[in-house]
C-alpha positions in Angstrom: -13.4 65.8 -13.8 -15.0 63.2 -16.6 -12.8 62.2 -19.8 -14.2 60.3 -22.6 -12.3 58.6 -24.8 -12.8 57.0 -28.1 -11.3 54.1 -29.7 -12.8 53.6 -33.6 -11.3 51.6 -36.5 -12.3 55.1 -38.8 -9.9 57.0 -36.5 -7.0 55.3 -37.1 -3.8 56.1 -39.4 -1.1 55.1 -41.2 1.1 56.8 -39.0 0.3 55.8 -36.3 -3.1 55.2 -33.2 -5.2 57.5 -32.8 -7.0 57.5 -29.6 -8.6 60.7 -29.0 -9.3 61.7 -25.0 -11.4 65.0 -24.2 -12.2 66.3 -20.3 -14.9 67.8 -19.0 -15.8 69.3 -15.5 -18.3 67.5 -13.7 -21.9 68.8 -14.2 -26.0 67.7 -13.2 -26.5 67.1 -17.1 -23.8 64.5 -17.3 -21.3 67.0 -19.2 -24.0 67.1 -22.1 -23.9 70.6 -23.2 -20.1 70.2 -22.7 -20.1 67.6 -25.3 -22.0 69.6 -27.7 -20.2 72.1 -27.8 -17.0 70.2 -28.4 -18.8 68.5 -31.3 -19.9 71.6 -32.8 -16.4 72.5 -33.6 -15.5 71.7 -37.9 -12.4 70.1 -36.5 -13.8 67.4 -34.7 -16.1 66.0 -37.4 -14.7 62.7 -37.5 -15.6 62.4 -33.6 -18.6 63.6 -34.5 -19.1 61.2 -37.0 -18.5 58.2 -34.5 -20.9 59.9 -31.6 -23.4 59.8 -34.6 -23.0 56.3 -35.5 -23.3 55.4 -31.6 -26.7 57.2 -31.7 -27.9 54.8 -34.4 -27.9 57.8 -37.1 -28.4 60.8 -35.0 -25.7 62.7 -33.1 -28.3 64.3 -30.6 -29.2 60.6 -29.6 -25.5 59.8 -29.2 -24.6 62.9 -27.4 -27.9 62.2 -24.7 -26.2 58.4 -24.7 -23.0 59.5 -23.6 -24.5 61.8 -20.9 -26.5 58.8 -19.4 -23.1 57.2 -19.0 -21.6 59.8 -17.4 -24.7 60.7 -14.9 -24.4 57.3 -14.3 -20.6 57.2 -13.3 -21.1 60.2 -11.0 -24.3 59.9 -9.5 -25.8 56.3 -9.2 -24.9 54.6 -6.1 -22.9 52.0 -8.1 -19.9 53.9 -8.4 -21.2 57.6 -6.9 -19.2 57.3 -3.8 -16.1 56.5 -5.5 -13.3 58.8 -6.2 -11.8 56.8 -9.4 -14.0 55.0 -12.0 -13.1 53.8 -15.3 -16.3 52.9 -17.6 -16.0 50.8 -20.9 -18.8 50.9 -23.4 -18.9 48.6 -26.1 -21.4 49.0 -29.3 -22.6 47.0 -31.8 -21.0 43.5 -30.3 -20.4 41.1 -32.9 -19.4 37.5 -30.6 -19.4 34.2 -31.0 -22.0 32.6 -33.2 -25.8 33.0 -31.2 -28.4 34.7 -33.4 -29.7 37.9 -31.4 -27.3 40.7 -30.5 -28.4 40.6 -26.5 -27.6 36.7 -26.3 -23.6 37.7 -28.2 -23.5 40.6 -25.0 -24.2 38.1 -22.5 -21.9 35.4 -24.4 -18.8 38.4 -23.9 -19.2 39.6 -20.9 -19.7 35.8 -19.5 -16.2 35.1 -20.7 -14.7 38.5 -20.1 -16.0 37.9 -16.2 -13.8 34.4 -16.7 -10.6 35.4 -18.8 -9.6 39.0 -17.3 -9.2 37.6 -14.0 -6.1 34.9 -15.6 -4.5 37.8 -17.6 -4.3 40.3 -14.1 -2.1 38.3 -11.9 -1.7 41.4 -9.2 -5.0 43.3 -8.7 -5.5 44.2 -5.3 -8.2 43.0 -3.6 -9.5 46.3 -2.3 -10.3 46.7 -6.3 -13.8 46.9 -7.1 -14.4 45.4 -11.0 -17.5 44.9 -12.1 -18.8 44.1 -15.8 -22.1 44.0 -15.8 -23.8 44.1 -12.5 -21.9 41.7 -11.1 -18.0 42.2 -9.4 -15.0 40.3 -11.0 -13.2 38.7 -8.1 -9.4 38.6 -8.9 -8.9 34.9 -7.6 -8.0 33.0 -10.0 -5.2 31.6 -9.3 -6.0 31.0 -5.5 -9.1 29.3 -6.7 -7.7 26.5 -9.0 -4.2 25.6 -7.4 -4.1 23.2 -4.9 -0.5 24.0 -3.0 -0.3 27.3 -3.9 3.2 28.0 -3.5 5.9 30.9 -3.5 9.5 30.3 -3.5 11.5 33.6 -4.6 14.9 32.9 -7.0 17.5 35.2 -7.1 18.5 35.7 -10.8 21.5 37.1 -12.8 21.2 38.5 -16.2 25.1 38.9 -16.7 26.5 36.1 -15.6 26.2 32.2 -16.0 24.1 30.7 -12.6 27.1 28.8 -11.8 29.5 31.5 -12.0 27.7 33.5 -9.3 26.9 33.9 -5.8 23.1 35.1 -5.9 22.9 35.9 -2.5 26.0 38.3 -2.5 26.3 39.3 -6.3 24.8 42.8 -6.6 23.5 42.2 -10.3 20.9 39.5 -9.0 17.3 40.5 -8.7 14.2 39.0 -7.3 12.0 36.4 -9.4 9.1 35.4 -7.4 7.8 31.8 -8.9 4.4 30.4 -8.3 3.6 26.6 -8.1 0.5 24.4 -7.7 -2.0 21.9 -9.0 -4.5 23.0 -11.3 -7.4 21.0 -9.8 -10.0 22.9 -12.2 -8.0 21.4 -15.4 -7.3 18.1 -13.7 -10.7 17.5 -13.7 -11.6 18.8 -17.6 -11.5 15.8 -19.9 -11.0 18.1 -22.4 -8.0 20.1 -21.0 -4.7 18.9 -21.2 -2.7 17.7 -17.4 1.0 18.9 -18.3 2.6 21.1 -16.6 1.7 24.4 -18.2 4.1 27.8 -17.7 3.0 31.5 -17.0 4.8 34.3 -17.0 3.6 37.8 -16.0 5.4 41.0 -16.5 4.8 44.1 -13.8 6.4 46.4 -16.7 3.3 45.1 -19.0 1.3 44.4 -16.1 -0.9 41.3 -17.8 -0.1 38.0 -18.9 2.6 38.2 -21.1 3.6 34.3 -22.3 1.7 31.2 -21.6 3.0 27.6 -22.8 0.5 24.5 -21.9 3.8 22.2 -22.1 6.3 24.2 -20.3 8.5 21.1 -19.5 10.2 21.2 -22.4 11.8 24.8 -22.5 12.3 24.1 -18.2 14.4 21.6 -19.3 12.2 18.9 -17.4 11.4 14.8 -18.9 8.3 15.7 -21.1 7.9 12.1 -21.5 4.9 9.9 -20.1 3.1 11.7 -16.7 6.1 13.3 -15.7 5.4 16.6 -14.2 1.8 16.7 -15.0 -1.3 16.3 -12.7 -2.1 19.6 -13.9 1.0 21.2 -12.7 1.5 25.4 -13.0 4.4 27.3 -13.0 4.3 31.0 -12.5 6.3 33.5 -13.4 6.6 36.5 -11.9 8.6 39.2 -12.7 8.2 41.4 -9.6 11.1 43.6 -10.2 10.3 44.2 -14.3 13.8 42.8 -15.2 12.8 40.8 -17.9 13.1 42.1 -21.2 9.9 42.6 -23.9 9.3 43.4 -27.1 8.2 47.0 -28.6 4.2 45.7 -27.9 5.3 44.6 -25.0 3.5 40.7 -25.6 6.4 38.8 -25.4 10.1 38.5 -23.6 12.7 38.9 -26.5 15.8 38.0 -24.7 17.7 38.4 -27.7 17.3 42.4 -27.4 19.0 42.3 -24.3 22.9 42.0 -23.7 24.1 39.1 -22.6 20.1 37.5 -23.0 21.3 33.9 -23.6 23.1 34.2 -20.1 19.9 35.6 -18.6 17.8 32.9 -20.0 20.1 30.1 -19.4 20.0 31.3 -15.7 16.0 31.6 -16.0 15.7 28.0 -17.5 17.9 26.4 -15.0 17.0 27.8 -11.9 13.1 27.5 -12.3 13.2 24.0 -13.8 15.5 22.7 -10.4 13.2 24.3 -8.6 9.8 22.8 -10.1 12.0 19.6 -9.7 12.4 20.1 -6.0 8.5 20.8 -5.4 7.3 18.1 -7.3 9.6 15.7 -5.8 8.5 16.7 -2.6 5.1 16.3 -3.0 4.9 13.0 -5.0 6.9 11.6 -2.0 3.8 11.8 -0.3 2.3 9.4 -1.9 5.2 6.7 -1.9 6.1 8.2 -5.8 2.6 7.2 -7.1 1.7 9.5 -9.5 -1.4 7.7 -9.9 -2.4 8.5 -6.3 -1.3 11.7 -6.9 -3.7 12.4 -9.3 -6.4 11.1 -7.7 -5.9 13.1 -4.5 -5.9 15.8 -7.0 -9.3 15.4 -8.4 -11.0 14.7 -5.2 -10.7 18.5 -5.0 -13.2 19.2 -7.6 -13.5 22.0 -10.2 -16.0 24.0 -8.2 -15.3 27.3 -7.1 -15.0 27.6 -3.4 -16.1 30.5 -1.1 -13.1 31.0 0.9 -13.4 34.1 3.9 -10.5 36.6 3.6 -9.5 36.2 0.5 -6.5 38.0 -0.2 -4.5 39.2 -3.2 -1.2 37.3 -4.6 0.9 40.2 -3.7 -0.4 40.4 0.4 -1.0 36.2 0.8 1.4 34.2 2.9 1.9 30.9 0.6 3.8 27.9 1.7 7.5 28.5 0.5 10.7 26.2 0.4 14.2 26.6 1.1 16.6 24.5 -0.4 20.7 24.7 -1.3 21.8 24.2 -5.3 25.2 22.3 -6.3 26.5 21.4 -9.3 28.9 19.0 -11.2 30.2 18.7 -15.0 28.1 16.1 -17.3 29.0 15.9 -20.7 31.3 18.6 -20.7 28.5 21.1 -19.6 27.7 22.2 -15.6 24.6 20.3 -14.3 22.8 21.6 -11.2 21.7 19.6 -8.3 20.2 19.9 -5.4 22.4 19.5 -2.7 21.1 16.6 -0.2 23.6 17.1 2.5 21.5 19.9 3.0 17.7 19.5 4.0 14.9 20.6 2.1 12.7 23.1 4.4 9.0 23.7 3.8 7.5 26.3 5.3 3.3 26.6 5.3 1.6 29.2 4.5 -1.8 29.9 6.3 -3.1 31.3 2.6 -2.1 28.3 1.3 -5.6 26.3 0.7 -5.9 23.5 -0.8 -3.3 21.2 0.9 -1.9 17.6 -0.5 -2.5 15.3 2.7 -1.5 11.4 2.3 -4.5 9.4 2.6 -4.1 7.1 6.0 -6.4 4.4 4.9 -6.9 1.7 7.7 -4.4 -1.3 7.8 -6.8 -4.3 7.1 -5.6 -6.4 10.4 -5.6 -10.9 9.6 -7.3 -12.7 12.0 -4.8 -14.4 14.5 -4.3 -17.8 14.3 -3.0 -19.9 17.8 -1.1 -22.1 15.8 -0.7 -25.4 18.8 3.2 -26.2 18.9 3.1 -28.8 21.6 1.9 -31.8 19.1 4.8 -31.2 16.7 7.2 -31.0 19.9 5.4 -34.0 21.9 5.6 -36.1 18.3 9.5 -35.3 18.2 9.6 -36.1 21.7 8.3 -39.6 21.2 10.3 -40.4 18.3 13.2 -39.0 19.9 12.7 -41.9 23.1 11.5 -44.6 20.6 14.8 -44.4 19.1 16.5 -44.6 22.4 15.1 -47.3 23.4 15.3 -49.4 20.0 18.0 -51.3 18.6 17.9 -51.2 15.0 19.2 -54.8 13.7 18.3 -54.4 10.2 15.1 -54.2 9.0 13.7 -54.9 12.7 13.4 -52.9 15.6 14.1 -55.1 18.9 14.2 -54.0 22.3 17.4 -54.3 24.5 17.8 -55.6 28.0 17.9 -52.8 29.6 14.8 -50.9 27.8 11.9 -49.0 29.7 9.0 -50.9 28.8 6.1 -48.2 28.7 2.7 -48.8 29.4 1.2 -49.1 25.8 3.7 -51.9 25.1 2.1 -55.1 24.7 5.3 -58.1 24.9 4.0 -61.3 23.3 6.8 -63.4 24.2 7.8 -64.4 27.9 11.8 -65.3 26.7 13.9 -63.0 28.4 17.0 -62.3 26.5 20.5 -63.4 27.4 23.9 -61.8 27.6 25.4 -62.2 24.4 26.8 -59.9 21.2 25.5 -56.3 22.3 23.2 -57.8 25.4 21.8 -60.1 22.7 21.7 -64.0 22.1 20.7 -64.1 18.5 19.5 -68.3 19.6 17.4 -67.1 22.7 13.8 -66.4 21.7 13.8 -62.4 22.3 10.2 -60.8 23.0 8.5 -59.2 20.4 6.8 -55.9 21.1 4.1 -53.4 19.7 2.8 -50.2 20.5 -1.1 -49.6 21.7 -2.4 -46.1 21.3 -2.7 -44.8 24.9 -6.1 -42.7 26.0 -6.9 -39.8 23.9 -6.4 -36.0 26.0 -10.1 -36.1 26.2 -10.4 -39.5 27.8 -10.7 -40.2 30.9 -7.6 -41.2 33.2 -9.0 -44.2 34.9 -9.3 -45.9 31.3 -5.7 -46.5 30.8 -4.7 -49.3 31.9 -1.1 -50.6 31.8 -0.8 -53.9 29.6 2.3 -56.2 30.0 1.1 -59.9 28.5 3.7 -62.6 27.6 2.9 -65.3 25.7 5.1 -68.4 25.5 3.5 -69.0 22.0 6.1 -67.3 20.0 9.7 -68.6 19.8 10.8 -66.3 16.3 12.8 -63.4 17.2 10.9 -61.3 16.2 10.1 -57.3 17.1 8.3 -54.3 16.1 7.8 -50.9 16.8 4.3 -49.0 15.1 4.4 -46.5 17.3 6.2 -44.1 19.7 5.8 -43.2 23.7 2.3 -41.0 24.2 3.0 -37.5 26.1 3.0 -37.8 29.9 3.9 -41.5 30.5 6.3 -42.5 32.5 8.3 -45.8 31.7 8.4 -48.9 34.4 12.0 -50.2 34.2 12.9 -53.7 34.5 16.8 -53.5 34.2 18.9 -56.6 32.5 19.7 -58.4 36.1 16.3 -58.7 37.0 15.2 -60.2 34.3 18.3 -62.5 34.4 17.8 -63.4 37.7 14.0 -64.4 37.0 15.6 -66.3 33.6 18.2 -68.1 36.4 15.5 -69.3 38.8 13.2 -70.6 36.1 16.4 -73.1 35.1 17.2 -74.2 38.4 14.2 -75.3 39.2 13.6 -76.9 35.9 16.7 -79.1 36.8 15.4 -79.9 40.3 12.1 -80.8 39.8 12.3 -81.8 35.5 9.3 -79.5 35.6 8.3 -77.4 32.8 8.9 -74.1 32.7 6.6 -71.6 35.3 3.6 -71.3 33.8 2.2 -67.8 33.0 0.2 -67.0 36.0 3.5 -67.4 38.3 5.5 -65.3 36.0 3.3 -62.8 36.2 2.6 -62.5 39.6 6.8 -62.7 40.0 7.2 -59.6 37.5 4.4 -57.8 39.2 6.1 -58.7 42.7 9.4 -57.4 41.4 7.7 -54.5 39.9 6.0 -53.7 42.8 9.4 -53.6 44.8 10.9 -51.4 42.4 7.9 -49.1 43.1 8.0 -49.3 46.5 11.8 -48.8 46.2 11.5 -45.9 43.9 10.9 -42.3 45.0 8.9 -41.3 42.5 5.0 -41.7 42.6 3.0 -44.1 40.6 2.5 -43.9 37.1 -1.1 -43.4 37.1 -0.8 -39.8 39.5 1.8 -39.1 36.9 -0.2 -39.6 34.4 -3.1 -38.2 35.6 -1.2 -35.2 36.5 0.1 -34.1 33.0 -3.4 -35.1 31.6 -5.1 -32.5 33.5 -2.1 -29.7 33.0 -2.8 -30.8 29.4 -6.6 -29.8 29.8 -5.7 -26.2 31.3 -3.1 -25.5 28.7 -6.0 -26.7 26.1 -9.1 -24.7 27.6 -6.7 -21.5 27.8 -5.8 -21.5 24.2 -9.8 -22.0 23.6 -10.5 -19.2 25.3 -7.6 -16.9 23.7 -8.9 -18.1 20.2 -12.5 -17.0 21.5 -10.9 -13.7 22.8 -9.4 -13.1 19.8 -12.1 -13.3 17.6 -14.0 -10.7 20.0 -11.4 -8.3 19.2 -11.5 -8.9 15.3 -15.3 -8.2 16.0 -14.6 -5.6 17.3 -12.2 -3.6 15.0 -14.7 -4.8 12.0 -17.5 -2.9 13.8 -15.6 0.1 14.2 -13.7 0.4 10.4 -17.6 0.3 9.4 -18.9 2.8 11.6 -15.5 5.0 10.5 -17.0 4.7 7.0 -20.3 5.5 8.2 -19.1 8.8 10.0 -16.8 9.2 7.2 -20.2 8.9 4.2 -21.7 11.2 6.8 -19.0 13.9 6.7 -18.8 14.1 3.2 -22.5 14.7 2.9 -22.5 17.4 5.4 -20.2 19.2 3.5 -21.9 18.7 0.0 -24.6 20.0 2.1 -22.9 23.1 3.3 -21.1 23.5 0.0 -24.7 23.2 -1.8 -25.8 26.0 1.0 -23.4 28.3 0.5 -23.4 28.6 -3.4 -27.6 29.0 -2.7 -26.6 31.7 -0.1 -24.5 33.3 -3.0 -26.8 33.2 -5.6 -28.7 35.1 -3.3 -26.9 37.4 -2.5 -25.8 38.0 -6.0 -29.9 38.1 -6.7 -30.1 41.0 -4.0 -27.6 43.1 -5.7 -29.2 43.2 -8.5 -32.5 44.0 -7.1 -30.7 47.1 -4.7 -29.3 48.5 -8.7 -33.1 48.0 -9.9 -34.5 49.6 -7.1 -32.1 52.0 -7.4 -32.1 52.4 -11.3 -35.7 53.0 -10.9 -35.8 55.6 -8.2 -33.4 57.4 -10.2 -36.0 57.0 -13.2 -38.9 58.4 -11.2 -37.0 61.4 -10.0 -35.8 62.3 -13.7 -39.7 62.4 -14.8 -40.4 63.9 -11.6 -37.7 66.9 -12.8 -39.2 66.3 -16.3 -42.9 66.5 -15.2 -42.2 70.1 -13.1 -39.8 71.3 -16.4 -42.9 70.9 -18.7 -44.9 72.2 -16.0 -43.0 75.0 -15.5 -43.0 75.8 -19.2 -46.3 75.6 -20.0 -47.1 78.1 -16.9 -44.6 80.3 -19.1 
């Protein structure tokens, strides 16, 4: 069975539409002779009249029009294997504002192909659309949406949302809401990024409502970037609970009883939910919306061919689960999501275009070996230059009993006497100075151990430049020694009325006594001693060299690989430019083949009609 229906401004009355429907059975001639004799009736003259105008003047040419249509519907292989097809003609086009008639057709249906896909929210996908030649996919939503997600509410539209148990009040109904990131209008300069609210109505079955800045009537902070990024929110009204108006274009809650509780319910519910997935996903990114956005647009606003596509009503989309408390601010209940509670997210394999935090590579320092031991051994040598100093005043002198290192030079051969703290203040007291010893990288046969005193000075007088070098060991002449030396200088100086020992004797006595005090000792010499700590020194030094040069090996290293992870990363990308480039050449192939099949097809069907026509007149002139 064909019906053709007509929808004309000259139709229509005062009382009402007039959209007039006839049916036909299906015939070879397109339900042509059918359609005249319907027209042939006084009754239907205004049809008539219309089916005239479509034929440009003529109501044989409109008649043979219609026919074409219909042969076309039932016979073509377009739509001849199809059980149900609905066909919608549209004459005399007057669109947009391009000068020829064909370029305002093409104009339309370009923007038909883009806009009837937004308004149809559940087509299935086992629909076959077409306008023109080419099929409508009804994706539009899957396309744009990065984090496509469902999360179904449970609404009241008789009681307050706090008053209420959803899940065991009897009233409540399913309200399925939709949430993602438009990545298409993210990306148009021209297009604003807040978050924009849709609502769909299964009783209408279209778009019914759309707000570009739903934040405001969600209840939500409409100030600054808040909930933008190109954020959607989709109603849903599965169930068809939502009340309309008589044209069924808009929800008029204020026809329903009790609508202000029903919209109070809608309003809160959907705005603590678009609070919970935003919150969630701006968490990735540390609460950086400005990351946020950018992760957003790396998308693109090119469409993607995606394999098993399915419909909105059969897709499994990532969904949350989350508990709802509430408190009394201002004299009015607040709700809140309940944190003793944790949010779950469930992912949904339909889910696409997924919001992963970038894990951009921790830049690593070069290590430093920062050499402790000079700071300690500096310490260290203050630390025994003080013990062995006396401070009198502004002078540093050294007492009886003081360990006389080997970079001490003492320039006066008095030795002092027992007096006020081991001192006599009227003995000539030795005065002292400090000589660098060898540097690390010297060698240990060049220090030599200096001890010189030198009768010439009588002041008592000391100083102390410097402090004991790391490694060295102290030669000790203790107070009695030195007392007893000081004793047999005197006595002899009595006996003999001799001057005192001259220098050479003293020295060889304080190397003989210091040589007994070696020999007594059990510790070894001062040069194996030294020597010793010198050469540990050198290890400890050529091991850190060779950690600083292993060290900078490794930072080699982990430089050469970041950049050949950026290479492999540049790489990547322009593969899949490369395979994205390939598959919309593939499609525009494909889309090229179709319409060659309908032309091949178009025209076979052509040659067989003047085939029929050619044997009709040949048949009729053998008459």
């Amino acid at each position: 069975v064909i019906e053709l229906g007509l929808i004309a401004e000259s139709l229509q009355r005062e009382e009402g539409c007039c959209l007039p429907a006839f049916t036909f059975p299906i015939s070879n001639d397109g339900g042509k002779q059918d359609i005249t004799n319907l027209l042939s009736n006084p009754n239907k003259a205004e049809i008539a009249a219309c089916v005239t105008q479509y034929g440009n003047g003529s109501l044989e040419c409109g008649i043979d029009r219609l026919s074409k249509h219909f042969h076309e519907m039932c016979f073509r292989g377009t739509f001849g294997n199809d059980d149900n097809v609905f066909c919608l003609i549209l004459d005399r086009v007057d669109y947009g504002h391009l000068p020829t008639t064909e370029d305002k057709c093409f104009e339309l249906l370009k923007d038909l192909r883009m806009e009837i896909p937004r308004f149809y929210l559940h087509m299935s996908s086992t629909f076959d659309f077409r306008i023109g030649r080419g099929t409508v996919p009804f994706d539009y939503w899957q396309q744009r949406l990065v984090e496509l997600s469902s999360i179904t509410v449970l609404m009241n539209h008789s009681s307050y949302w706090h008053e209420y148990k959803p899940e065991s009040d009897p009233g409540a109904y399913k309200l399925r809401v939709l949430i993602g990131f438009d990545r298409f209008r993210i990306n148009n300069r021209e297009s604003g990024k807040e978050g924009s609210l849709y609502i769909y109505s299964r009783e209408s079955g279209r778009l019914i409502k759309c707000m570009p800045d739903g934040r405001g009537y969600l209840g939500l902070d409409n100030t600054g970037s808040m909930y933008c990024q190109g954020l959607t929110i989709i109603i849903d009204d599965i169930g068809g609970h939502l009340p309309l108006n008589p044209t069924k274009q808009a929800i008029a809650f204020a026809e329903q009883t009790n609508g202000a509780k029903h919209e109070e319910n809608l309003i809160t519910l959907v705005g603590i939910l678009v609070k919970t997935y935003f919150g969630h996903h701006i968490n990735k990114f540390k609460k950086s919306r400005t990351l946020l956005t950018q992760t957003i647009k790396e998308f693109g606003n090119d469409r993607v061919q995606i394999d098993n596509m399915k419909d909105i009503d059969s897709s499994e989309l990532t969904t949350f689960e989350y508990k709802t408390t509430s408190r009394v601010h201002s004299g009015r209940k607040k709700i809140l999501i309940d944190k003793k509670v944790a949010l779950k997210v469930k992912a949904g394999r339909d889910t696409r275009f997924l919001l992963i935090p970038p894990r951009r590579p921790i830049p690593i320092p070069p290590l430093q070996v920062v050499d402790t031991r000079r700071d300690d051994q500096n310490r260290s040598r203050k630390r025994r230059a003080d013990e062995m100093m006396i401070t009198t005043g502004r002078e540093r002198v050294a007492p009886p009993n003081a360990f006389i290192p080997n970079n001490v030079v003492v320039e006066n051969n008095s030795l002092p006497a027992a007096g006020m703290n081991g001192y006599n203040n009227t003995v000539p007291q030795p005065t002292a100075h400090f000589e660098p010893l060898a540097r690390p990288n010297m060698r240990a046969n060049n220090v030599q151990r200096q001890l010189v005193l030198n009768q010439s000075s009588t002041q008592p007088t000391a100083a102390s430049t410097g402090t004991s070098t790391r490694g060295k060991t102290l030669n000790h002449l203790n107070a009695m020694q030195r007392n007893t030396l000081q004793q047999q200088q005197l006595q002899q100086q009595q006996v003999t009325q001799q001057p005192i020992i001259q220098q050479p004797l003293l020295n060889n006595q304080l190397a003989g006594q210091s040589q007994q005090s070696s020999n007594t000792s059990d510790s070894p010499s001062i040069q194996d001693r030294y020597t010793a700590l010198l050469i540990l020194y050198r290890g400890q030094c050529q091991e850190n060299v060779a950690r600083k040069e292993e060290l900078r090996t490794m930072n080699a290293e982990i430089q050469e690989l970041q950049t050949e992870n950026e290479q492999l990363e540049d790489v990547a990308v322009a593969k899949n430019e490369e395979l994205q480039a390939k598959d919309a050449k593939i499609q525009e192939l494909t889309t090229e083949n179709d319409q060659l099949k309908d032309d091949v097809t178009a025209l076979k069907q052509q040659l067989i009609e003047i085939v029929q026509n050619r044997a009709e007149v040949e048949t009729s002139e053998m008459i």
